[in-house]
C-alpha positions, 0 to 999 in steps of 0.5 A: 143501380150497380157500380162495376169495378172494371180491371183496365189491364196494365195500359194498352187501350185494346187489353182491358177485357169485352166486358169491361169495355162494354159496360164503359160504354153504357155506364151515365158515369164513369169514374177512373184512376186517371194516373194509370187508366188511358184516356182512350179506354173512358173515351168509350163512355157515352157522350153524355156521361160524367166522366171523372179522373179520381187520381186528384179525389180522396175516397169521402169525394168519390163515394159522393160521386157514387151516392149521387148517382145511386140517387139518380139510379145511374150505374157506375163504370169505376175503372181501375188499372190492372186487375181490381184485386191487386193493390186497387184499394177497391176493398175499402171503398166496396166496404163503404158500399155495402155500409150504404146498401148498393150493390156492386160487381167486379170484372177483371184484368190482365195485371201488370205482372202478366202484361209483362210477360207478354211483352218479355215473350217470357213464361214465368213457370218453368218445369224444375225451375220456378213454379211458383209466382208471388206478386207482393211490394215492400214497406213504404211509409203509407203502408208496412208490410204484415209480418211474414210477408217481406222479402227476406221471408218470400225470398226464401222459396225462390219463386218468380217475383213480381215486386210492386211499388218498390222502385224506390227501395232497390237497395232494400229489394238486394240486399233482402234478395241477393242471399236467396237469388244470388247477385247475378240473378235476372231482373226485369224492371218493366216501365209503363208495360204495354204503354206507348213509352214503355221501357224494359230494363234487363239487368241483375239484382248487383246492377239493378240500381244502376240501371235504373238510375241511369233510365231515371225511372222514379216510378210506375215500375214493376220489378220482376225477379226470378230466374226464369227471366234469364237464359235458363235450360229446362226440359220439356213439360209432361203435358205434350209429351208422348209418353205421359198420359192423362184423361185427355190422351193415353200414352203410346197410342198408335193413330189409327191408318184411315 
């Protein structure tokens, strides 16, 4: 018996992976972080599997699901959204599951943050701009940050952020950026990205709360910053240019005539 940690991607059905998808659809039981996993993805379940929505359950409910089946040596597809190692809480639960002796994988997902970009046709590492993308979320009263880690520190490197769980501290998030970034630095509040409702708010950190209040978006955002995210001049990479080389092209060699 194994429980499989699946990443379902950031929302559309057709991007968790073949992995995950296959592995849904021969798992008995399946339990799923119904606030943000589509339906139709655990649809793919057997017609005979348990399928359970945990969004509603506490973590001792669902490790009771998970031992039942352990008795019953029935693998669980345990599907999250995104990717499992990125703000999923699967570490405590696999911490349980290795108190108990059962074993378990994990397949991963497209995260959100890369969800985004898709849709924003946008590359978030550009040559002498940004090269650097840190994914992190600021304090909210279940959780505080470690020190070290909050914006007024990683705003410093002006990298590309992708800034969860954080809709509700706009203020905070430009006041903690804006020293850094400057207030007409592009932000992308991303709604539901790649869901059906969708919504991609292009706006700066000055007018970033505004925006936001007049969509009436109150949650399951992600807020990206950087300018990368704007209309930004850069110059070509050295990876397709000519007159650079490395081990897979030399430079300046002449095609040879047929």
């Amino acid at each position: 018996m194994t429980v499989y940690f699946i990443g379902a991607g950031p929302g559309a059905p057709d991007l968790i992976t073949v992995r995950g998808l296959r592995l849904i659809e021969r798992c008995p039981v399946c339990l799923y972080a119904g606030s943000l996993v589509p339906e139709e993805i655990v649809a793919a379940a057997p017609s005979d599997a348990l399928v359970r929505d945990t969004a509603p359950m506490n973590l001792d409910e669902i490790m009771v699901e998970i031992e039942s089946a352990d008795k019953a040596g029935q693998d669980v597809a345990r599907v999250h959204s995104g990717d499992p190692s990125i703000y999923g809480a699967t570490a405590e639960q696999m911490r349980r599951l290795d108190k108990l002796g059962i074993d378990y994988e994990v397949v991963p997902g497209v995260p959100a943050f890369a969800g985004v970009a898709a849709k924003l046709k946008t590359e978030l590492t550009l040559p002498e701009i940004a090269q650097t993308v840190i994914i992190t979320r600021t304090g909210m009263k279940a959780s505080a940050m470690p020190d070290g880690e909050q914006l007024e520190v990683l705003g410093k490197s002006g990298a590309t952020l992708a800034i969860h769980l954080s809709i509700r501290n706009l203020v905070y998030v430009r006041e903690a950026l804006e020293p850094y970034y400057g207030a007409d630095c592009p932000v992308v509040v991303a709604y539901r990205a790649t869901w059906p409702d969708e919504l991609y708010i292009r706006t700066t950190l000055a007018e970033m709360k505004d925006a936001v209040r007049a969509a009436k978006i109150t949650r399951t955002a992600l807020i990206m910053v950087g300018p990368v995210l704007g209309d930004v001049q850069f110059r070509d990479s050295d990876l397709y240019n000519s007159d650079y080389s490395h081990v897979l092209r030399n430079r300046g060699k002449k095609k040879v005539k047929a």
